[in-house]
Every structure is written in C-alpha cells, then in structure tokens.
C-alpha positions in Angstrom: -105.1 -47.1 -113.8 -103.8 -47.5 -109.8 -100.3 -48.7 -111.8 -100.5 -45.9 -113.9 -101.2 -43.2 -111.3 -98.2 -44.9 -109.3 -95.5 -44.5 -112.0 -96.6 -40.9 -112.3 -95.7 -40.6 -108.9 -92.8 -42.5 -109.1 -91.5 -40.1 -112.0 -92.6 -36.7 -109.7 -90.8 -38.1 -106.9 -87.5 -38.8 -109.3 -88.0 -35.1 -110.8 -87.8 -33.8 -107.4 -85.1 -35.4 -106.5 -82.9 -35.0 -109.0 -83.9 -31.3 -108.6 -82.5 -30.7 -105.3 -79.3 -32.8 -105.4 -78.2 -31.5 -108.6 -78.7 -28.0 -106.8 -78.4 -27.8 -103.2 -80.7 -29.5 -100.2 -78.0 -30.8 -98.4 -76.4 -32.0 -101.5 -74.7 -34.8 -99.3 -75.1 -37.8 -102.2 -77.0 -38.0 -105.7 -79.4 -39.8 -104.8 -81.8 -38.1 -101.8 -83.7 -40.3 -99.5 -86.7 -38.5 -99.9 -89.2 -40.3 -97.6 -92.9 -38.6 -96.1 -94.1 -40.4 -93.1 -92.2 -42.9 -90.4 -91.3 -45.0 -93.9 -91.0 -48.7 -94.3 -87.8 -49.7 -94.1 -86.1 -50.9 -91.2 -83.6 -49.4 -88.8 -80.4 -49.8 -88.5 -79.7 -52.7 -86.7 -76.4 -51.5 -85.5 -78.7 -49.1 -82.9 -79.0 -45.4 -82.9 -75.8 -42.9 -82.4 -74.5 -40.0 -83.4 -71.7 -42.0 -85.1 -74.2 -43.9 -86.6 -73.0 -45.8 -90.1 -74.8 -45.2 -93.4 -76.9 -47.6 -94.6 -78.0 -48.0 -98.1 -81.9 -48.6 -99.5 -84.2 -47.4 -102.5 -86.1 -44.2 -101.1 -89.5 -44.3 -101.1 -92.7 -42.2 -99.9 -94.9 -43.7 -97.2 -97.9 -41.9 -95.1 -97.3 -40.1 -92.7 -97.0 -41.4 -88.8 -99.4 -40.2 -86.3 -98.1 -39.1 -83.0 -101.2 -39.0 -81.5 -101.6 -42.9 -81.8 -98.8 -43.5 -78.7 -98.8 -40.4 -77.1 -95.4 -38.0 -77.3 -92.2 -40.1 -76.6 -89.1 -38.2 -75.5 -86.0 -37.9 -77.7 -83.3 -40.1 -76.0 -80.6 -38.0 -77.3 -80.2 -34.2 -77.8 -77.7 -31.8 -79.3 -77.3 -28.6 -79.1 -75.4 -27.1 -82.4 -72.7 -24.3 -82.5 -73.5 -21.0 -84.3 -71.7 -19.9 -87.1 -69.6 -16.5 -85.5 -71.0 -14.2 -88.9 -73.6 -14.1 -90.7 -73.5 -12.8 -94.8 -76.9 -12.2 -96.6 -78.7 -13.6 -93.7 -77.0 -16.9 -93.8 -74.7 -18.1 -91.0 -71.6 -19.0 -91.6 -67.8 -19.2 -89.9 -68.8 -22.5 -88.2 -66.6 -24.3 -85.4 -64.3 -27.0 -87.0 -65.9 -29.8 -85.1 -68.3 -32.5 -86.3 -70.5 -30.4 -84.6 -69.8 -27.3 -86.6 -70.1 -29.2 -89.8 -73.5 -30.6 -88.5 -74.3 -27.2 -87.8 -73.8 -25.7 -91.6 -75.9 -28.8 -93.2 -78.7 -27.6 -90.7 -77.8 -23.7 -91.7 -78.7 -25.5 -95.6 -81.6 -26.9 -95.2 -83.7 -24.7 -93.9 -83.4 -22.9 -96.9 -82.3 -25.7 -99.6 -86.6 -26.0 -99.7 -87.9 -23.2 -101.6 -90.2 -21.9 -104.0 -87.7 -19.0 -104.6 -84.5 -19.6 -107.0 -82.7 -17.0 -105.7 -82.7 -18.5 -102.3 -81.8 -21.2 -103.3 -79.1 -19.7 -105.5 -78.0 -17.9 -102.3 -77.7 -20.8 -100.1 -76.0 -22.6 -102.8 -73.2 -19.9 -103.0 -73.3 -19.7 -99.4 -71.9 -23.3 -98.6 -71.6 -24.9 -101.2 -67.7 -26.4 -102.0 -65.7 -23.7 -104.8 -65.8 -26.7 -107.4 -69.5 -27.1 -107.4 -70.6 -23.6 -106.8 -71.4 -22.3 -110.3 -73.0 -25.6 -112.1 -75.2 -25.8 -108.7 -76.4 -22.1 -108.8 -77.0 -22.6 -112.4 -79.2 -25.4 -111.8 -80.9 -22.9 -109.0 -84.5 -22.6 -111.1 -84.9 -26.2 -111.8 -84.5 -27.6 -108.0 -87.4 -24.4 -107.3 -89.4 -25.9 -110.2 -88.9 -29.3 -108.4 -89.6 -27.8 -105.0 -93.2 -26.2 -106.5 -93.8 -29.5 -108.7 -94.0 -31.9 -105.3 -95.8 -29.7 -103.2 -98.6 -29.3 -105.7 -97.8 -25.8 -106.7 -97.5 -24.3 -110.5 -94.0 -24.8 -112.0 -93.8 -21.5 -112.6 -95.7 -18.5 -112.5 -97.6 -16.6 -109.4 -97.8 -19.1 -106.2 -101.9 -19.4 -104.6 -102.5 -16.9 -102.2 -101.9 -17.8 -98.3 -99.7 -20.3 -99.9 -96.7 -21.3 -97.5 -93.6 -23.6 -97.4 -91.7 -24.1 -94.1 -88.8 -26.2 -93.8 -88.0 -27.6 -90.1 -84.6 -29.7 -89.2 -85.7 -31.9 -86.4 -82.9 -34.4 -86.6 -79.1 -35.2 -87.1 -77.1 -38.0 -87.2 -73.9 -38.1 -88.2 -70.1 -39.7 -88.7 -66.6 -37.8 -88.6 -64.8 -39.5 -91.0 -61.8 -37.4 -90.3 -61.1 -33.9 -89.2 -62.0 -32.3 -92.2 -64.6 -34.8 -93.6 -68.1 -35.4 -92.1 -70.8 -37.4 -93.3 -74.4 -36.7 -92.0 -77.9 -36.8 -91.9 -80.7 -34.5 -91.5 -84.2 -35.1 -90.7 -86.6 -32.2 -91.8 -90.0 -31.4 -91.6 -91.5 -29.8 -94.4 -95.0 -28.0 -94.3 -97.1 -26.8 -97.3 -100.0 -24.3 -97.2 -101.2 -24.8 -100.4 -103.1 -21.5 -99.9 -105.4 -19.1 -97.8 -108.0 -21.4 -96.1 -105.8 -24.9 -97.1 -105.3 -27.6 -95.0 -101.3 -27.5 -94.6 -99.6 -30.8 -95.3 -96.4 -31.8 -93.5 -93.9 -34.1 -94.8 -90.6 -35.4 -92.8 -87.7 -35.6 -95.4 -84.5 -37.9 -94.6 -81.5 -36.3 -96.6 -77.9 -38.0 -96.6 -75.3 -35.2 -97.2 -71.9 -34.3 -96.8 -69.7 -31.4 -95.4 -66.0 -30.7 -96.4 -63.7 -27.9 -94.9 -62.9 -25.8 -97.0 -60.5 -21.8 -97.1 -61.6 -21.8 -93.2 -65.2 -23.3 -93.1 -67.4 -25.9 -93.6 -68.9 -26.2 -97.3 -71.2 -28.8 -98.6 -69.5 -31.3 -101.0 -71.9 -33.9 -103.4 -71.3 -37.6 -102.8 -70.1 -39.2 -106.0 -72.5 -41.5 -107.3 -70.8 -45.1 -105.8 -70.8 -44.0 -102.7 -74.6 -42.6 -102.5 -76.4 -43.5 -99.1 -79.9 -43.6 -98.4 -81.1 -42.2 -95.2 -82.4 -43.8 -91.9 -86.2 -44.1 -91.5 -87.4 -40.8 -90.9 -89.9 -40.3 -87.7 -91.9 -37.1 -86.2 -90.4 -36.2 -83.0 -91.9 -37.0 -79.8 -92.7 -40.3 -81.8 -91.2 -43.9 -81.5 -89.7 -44.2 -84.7 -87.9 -41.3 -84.0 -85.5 -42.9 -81.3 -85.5 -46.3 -83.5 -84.0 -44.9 -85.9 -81.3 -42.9 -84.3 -82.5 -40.0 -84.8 -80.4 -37.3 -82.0 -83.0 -34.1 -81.6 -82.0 -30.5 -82.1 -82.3 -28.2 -79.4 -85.3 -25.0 -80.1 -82.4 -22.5 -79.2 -80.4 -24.3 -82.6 -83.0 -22.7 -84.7 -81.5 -19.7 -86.7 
C-alpha cells in the first residue's frame, strides 16, 4: 500500500513537472528540479558562488526544513537585481544586458510561471519566452495550470476553494555567464498554498535550473535541450543553514516587483 501511495506520488510529481517545463516556470532545462524542503542531496562540493557550476541529480521531494530548529542564519551573499526600464501587461521587461539583467528576467518569470490561471501563464510565456518557443509554450498554457492546481491539491479544473491562495516567492539565485549573450541560472522559490478560507497554508521551496538567451534587444527564456538538463542545488529556506551550503546568493526585498 506505502509503495503504492509512493508511485502515485512519484507520477504527480512527474505530471507537474513536465507541466511547467513544457510551458514556462523558468523553462531553463526539461527536466525541473522540483524539490520541497532543504532536500537530500548534497552540495556542491566546489563551494557556493554566483558562478557556481551545474550539477546534475534525480529531483526529488523531501520535508520541509525548520528554521526555527537553529535559529535565523544570515545570507553570506546578497544581490540586488536590475529592473527592467518598461513594463508591458504588468510584466517587466527591457532588462540590462548583464548576467545580472538576465538573472533579473528569470526572477521577473517566476513569480508568475506558478499559477492557477492559464492566461498568466500564457502571458508570461509570451512575455519572455525565446520567438522559437513562444507559440508551442503558450499552447501548452492550460496544461502547466492544470499541473500547477494538480500538486497543490486543488481541482484540475473548475472553480478554485474559497480563501484559496497561491504565492510564488524567489528567494535565491545562482548563476553562470557562459558568454555575453548566454546565461545559465538558478532560482530558488518559495511557493505557498492556501488551500482555502480557514486552511493551514503550506509552503514549499522549489529549486528550478533555467536558462536566458538575448534576444531582438532583451533577455528571453530559452529551454535546455534534453542532454544538457541540470538538476538544481539543494534548495534551503532563508535565514537557514542550508541556505548558505548550498550557494544560495539572497535577493534583496527592494528586487521584488
């Protein structure tokens, strides 16, 4: 029965993930490193850094990490991100052409890559995702919302709980510049679920490896192909140990757009 429960997860967690890479979440590989909790697999032993390399695992869900048990540990390492100049349809855009910049936009992304809605996630999608991609991604718009509803317990389809509520947080980056116009990253988000009015909220932290290309004058997302997917670093609240141990650089409040 415990084994069976266990694959059903196992195929829920798959569902979701091919959801939201074949749409948008950061859309940085094919496979999402889609981790709740500090994890269980170890960091990097090449240290933390912004320039941090990729490393490659299975992803997997563990609990979640209590901050609480250690007391609040300070981030070693900070960044604050550019804003985009514009803004269209309430997303930013126009980002600095800096690792920074690119870092920036896959931020911009997430925050609304998790969503109940399709058309926001539509939107995002035609908001940064590369030209090639844009139209079989925004197609694909209904399922990663489906996927979205599916893992945080909601109906796949149909009129949401009341008081129900889905927040998606970046509290993390790391990141590489593999050349002026090609950055590979990751982003650590927080995702809380109201399930509805009177709920206990649950909070997951979500590891994503992504991408960013630049592209007619800004930074677009661009899918990893499949042999070069990456899974990413252990994922760890802030204010927590495993935070810093995995390399984790935090995002300054005044980022949050």
């Amino acid at each position: 029965m415990a084994l069976n429960l266990q694959e059903q997860a196992t195929r829920r967690m798959r569902r979701l993930v091919i959801a939201l890479v074949a749409v948008v979440v950061i859309l940085g590989a094919l496979v999402v490193g889609l981790v709740a909790g500090s994890g269980s697999s170890k960091p990097d032993p090449k240290g933390p850094g912004a320039h941090r390399a990729p490393s490659s695992a299975e992803p997997s869900p563990t609990e979640s990490a209590s901050d609480e048990d250690s007391g609040y540990v300070a981030p070693q390492k900070w960044v604050k991100l550019p804003d985009g100049k514009k803004r269209e349809k309430g997303f930013p855009v126009q980002f600095p052409h800096t690792g920074e910049g690119a870092v920036s936009m896959l931020v911009s992304s997430s925050r609304n890559s998790f969503s109940w809605d399709a058309k926001q996630v539509e939107a995002n999608i035609r908001t940064y995702m590369v030209s090639s991609y844009t139209e079989r991604m925004a197609s694909a718009a209904g399922q990663a919302a489906q996927g979205v509803r599916e893992h945080t317990g909601m109906p796949g389809s149909g009129p949401l709980p009341k008081g129900a509520k889905l927040t998606a947080w970046p509290i993390g980056v790391q990141w590489v510049e593999k050349d002026a116009d090609h950055v590979s990253a990751f982003v650590l988000t927080r995702l809380t679920t109201v399930p509805g009015a009177g709920k206990k909220a649950k909070t997951e932290l979500i590891s994503l490896p992504s991408a960013a290309t630049w592209e007619k004058g800004d930074w677009r997302i661009e899918p990893t192909p499949p042999n070069e997917t990456q899974t990413a670093p252990e994922p760890g609240d802030l204010g927590s140990n495993q935070f810093n141990r995995s390399g984790w650089i935090a995002i300054q409040e005044g980022d949050r757009r």
